[in-house]
N, C-alpha and C positions, 0 to 999 in steps of 0.2 A: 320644377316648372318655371319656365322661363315668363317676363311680363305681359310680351309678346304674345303668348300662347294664352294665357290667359285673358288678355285683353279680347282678343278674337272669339272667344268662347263667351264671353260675358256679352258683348256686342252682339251675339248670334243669340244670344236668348233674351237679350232686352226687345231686339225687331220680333221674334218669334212672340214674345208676348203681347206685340202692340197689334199682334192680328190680322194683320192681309198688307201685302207688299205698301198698298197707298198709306197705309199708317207707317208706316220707316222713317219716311221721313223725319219722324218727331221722338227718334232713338234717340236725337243730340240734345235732347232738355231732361234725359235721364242720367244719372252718374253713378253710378259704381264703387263707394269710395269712404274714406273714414276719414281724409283727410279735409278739418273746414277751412284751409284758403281757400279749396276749391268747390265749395257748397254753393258759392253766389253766378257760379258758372251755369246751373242747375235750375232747371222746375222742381225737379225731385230728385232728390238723394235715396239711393238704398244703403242701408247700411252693412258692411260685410261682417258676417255672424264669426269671421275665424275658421270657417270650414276648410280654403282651401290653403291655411297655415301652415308652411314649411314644417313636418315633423305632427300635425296632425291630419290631414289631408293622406286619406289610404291607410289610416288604420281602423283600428276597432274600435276607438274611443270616439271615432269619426260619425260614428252611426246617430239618428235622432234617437230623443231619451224617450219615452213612456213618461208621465203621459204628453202627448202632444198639445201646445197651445193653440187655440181657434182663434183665429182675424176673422171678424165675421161670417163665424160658422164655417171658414174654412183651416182642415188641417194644415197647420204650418209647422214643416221640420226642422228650420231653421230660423231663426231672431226672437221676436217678440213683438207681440200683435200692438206697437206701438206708435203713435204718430206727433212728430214732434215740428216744431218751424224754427226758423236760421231767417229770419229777417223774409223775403218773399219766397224761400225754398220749403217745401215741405222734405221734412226727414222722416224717411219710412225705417223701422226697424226691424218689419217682420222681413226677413233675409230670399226675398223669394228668387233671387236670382242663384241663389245652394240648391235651395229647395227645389226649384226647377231642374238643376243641374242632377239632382240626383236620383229625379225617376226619369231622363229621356235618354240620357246616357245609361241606365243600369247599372248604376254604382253599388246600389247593394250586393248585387250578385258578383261585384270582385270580389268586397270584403270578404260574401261568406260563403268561401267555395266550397266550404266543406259541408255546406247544405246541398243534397243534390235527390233526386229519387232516383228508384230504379234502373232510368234509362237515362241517365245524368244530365236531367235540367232541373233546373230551379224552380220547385215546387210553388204555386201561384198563392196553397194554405199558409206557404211561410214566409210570404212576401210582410214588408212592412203594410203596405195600402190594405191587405187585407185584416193583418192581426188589427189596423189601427181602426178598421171599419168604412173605407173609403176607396176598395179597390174599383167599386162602381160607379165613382166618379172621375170624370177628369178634370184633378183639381190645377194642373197646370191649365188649360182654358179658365177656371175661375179666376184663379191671381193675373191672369191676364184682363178679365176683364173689370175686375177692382183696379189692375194698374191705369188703365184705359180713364177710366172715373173718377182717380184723382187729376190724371191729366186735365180734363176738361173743368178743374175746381182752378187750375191755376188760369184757367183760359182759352187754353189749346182746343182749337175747334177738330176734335177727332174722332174720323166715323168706329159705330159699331158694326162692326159684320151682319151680313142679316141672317136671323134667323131659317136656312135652310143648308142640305147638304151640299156638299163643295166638290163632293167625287163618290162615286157609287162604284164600289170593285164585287162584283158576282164571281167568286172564283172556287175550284173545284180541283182536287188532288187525285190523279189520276193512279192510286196504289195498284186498283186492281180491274183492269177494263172488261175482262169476261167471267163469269163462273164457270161452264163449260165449256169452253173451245181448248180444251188440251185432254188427252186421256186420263190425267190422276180424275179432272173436274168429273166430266163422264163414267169415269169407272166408278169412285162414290156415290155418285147419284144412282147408278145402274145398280150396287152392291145394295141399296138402300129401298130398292122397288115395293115391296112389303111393307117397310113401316113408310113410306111416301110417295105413292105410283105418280101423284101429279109431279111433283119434283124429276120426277125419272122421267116424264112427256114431256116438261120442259129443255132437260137436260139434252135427250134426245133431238128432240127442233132445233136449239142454237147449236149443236155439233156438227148433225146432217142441213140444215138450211141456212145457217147465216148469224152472222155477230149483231142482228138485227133481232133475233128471235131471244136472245140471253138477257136474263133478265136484271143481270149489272150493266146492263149496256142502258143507261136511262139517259145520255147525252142529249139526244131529240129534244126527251122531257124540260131537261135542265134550258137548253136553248129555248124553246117554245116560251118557255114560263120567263125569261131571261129579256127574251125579245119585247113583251107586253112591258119594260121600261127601257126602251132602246130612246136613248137622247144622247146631247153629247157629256152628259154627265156618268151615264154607265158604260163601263166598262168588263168583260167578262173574260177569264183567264184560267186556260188550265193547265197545272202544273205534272209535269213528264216526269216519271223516275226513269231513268236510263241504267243505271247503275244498283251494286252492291253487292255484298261480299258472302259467305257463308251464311249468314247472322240470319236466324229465324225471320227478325220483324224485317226483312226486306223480302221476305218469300211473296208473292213468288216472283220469278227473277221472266222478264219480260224481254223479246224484240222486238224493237220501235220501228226497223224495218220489215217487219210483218205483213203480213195482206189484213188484218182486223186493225192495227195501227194507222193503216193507209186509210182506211174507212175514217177513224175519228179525226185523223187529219183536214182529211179535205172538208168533213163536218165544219168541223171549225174555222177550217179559210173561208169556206163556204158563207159564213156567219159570223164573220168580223170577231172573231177569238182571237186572243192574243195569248201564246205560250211561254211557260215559264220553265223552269229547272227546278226540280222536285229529288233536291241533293238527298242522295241514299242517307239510310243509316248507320250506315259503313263510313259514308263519307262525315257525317258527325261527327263521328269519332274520331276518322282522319283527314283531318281537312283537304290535304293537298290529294286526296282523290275528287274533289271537287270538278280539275281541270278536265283528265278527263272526260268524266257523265258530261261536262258542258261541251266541251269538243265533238261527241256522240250526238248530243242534241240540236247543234250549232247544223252541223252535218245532215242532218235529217232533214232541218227547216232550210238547208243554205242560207240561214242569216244569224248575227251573233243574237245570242240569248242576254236580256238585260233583267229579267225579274226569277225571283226565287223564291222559296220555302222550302226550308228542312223539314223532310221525313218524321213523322212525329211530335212534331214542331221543338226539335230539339236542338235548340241553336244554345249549345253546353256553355260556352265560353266567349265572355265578350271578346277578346282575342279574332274567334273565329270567322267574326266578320271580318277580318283583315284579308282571309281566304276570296270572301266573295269581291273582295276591292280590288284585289291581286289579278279576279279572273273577270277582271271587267261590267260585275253585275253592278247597277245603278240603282235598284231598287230592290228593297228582301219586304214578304209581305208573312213573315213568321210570328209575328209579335203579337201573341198571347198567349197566359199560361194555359198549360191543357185540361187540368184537373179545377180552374177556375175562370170562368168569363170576367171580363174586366177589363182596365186601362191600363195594362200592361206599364207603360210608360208615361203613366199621369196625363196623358192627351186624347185627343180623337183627333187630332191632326199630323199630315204628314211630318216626319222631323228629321232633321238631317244626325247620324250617327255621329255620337263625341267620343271617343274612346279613350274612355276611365283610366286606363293606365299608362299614357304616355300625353295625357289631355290633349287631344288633336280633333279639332273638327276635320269629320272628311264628307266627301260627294258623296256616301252610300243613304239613298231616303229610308227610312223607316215608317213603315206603312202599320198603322193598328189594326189587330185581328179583332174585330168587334164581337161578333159570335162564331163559333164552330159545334156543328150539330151533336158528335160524341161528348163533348163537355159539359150541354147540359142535360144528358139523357144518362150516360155512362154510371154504372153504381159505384164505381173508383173515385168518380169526380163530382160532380151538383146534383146527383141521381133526381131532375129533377120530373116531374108527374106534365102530363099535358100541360094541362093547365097550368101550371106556374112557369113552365119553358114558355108559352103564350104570353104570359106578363110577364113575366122577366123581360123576353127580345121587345118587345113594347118599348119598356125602361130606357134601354139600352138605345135603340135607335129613335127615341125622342132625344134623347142625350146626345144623341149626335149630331142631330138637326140644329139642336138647342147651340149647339156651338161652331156650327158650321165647320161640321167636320166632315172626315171622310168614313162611309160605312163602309164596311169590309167583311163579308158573311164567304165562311169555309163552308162547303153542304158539299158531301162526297156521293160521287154515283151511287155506290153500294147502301150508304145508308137510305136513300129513296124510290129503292126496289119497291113493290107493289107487294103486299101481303106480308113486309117481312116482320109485322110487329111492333115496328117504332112508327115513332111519329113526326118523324122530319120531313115526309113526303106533306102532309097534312101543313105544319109549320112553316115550309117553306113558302109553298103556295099562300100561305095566310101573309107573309112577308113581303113577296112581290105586293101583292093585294093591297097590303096596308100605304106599300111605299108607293102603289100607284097613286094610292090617293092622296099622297105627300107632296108629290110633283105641280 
């Protein structure tokens, strides 16, 4: 890694931690550095822990050790929760600019590729934040605003962000837009009239009368419920699969130029939606099918597509966002694990992609998945009961208030069908609600 390259990555998480553009300014009273000539240049010195040292930076031995030291009460994976002074400088030692660096870029998941599940991403049970008991916090917002706090001890007069949300993304995966409008849908339900006649009167209605009558078709709902926090703070996005290959999890294999397609489209224009690229699972796997589904979709809307999330949320390889940079996407809103709610990237705020293996910051934002309905209901993942999914997404989007971040809730048609037995229809509605009263 060049100095250069480094330099620019450290500069990007020092402003990143000073918390909203008006505080940058005061990036230039932080230094970076081990070297004391230049300590009196400085408000504060961070001290570099060795992480990003020619020969140990990108291996294994790279990794934080167990158990983790707390800076007041916060986990710190690099330095040591120490505070020392250089004449008017304070010298921090707890290394929070590694630390930083290694849960917003996903450095763990170069190291350890050969941790992967079934459908090859990186398990959220094997994440360090989680083994260490902090995946429900975003402790890069904390070392921000400890950094923030010693600034103001040397003098520096520098705001704190206020307590509320910063962007509100209401977004929705569009795997599967009807139940019945194709003959397999109809002919199961019809084959099944005996053991479920209402099923088969339903089935019936959305085949003979309209993709308005199906009961995956909740788009209305999602909007209605969506609209009751229309500001300029929210935003609502649904993500198109265009694409994919043989492969079961991309069944079933859909046309966006459809007449049922045409219907959710103009829904959406209709209602200020903003559409994304909902990269197959196919294309997971192979990235450069990516172009493609986006060319397909580009085509649909006549305008270029800038937002994403992989299928499954199975963005395998930090590598693979190179794919979406390639094809022009500016924003990926895929980042959280599936099998765990959480801060993915030690944040609740947006953050620009650093890529671990050739250290380069680049244009692609990364947006955090705050919550997604299957992961906390699913018996694979947090199998978790009403009521604790109720208090958990509480936590969770207090947390992100708390830090004036961005909340980002996945809630998919299908799971908020009417009668189907879960409780995200119930949850959801409880969330608009709450967040109205946030506002």
């Amino acid at each position: 890694m060049s100095e250069d390259q480094l330099s620019e990555i450290t500069e990007y998480i020092i402003r990143f931690l000073l918390g909203s553009k008006a505080n940058e300014t005061f990036s230039n009273l932080i230094g970076y550095t081990s070297d004391k000539t230049l300590f009196s240049k400085y408000k504060i010195v961070i001290l570099p822990s060795g992480f990003f040292d020619q020969g140990f930076y990108g291996t294994a031995q790279s990794l934080p050790q167990f158990p983790l030291p707390l800076w007041d009460d916060m986990p710190l994976l690099y330095g040591q929760p120490e505070i020392a002074k250089n004449g008017d400088t304070i010298i921090l030692h707890a290394d929070i600019i590694a630390s930083t660096f290694f849960l917003i870029s996903r450095y763990e998941e170069t190291i350890r590729r050969n941790e992967r599940d079934e459908h090859g991403r990186f398990p959220g049970s094997k994440s360090l934040p989680f083994r260490a008991g902090f995946l429900h916090r975003p402790v890069v917002d904390e070392y921000g605003k400890q950094l923030r706090k010693l600034l103001r001890e040397t003098g520096a007069v520098i705001n704190e962000p206020e307590e509320k949300f910063n962007k509100i993304y209401l977004t929705h995966d569009v795997d599967q837009l009807a139940h019945y409008r194709n003959i397999r849908g109809i002919g199961g339900a019809v084959s099944r009239f005996f053991k479920n006649p209402e099923q088969t009167f339903k089935a019936l209605q959305s085949y003979f009368l309209g993709l308005k009558y199906d009961p995956w078709f909740t788009f209305p709902f999602l909007i209605d419920e969506n609209r009751k926090l229309r500001n300029e703070l929210v935003e609502t996005i649904f993500f198109i699969k265009t694409g994919g290959g043989n492969l079961q999890t991309d069944k079933p294999l859909h046309d966006i130029f459809d007449k049922n397609f045409q219907i959710l489209f103009r829904l959406g224009i209709e209602n200020g939606v903003k559409f994304g690229l909902h990269p197959s699972y196919q294309a997971g796997i192979e990235p450069r099918l990516i172009t493609d589904e986006k060319n397909l979709l580009d085509k649909r809307l006549n305008q270029q597509t800038s937002y994403s999330r992989n299928h499954f949320l199975a963005s395998r390889e930090p590598e693979d966002m190179q794919a979406l940079i390639d094809n022009g996407f500016t924003d990926d809103y895929t980042m959280s694990y599936a099998d765990q709610a959480g801060f993915r990237l030690g944040t609740s705020r947006a953050v620009k992609w650093i890529n671990p293996t050739i250290l380069q910051l680049t244009n692609l934002t990364l947006h955090p998945l705050t919550l997604m309905d299957s992961t906390l209901s699913d018996k694979r993942y947090m199998n978790l009961t009403v009521d604790e999914a109720f208090s958990f997404s509480k936590k969770m989007i207090d947390q992100v208030k708390k830090n004036n971040g961005d909340l980002t809730l996945l809630w998919h048609n299908t799971s908020v069908e009417k009668h189907n037995g879960l409780y995200h229809r119930d949850l959801y509605q409880w969330m608009i609600n709450y967040l109205k009263m946030q506002a």
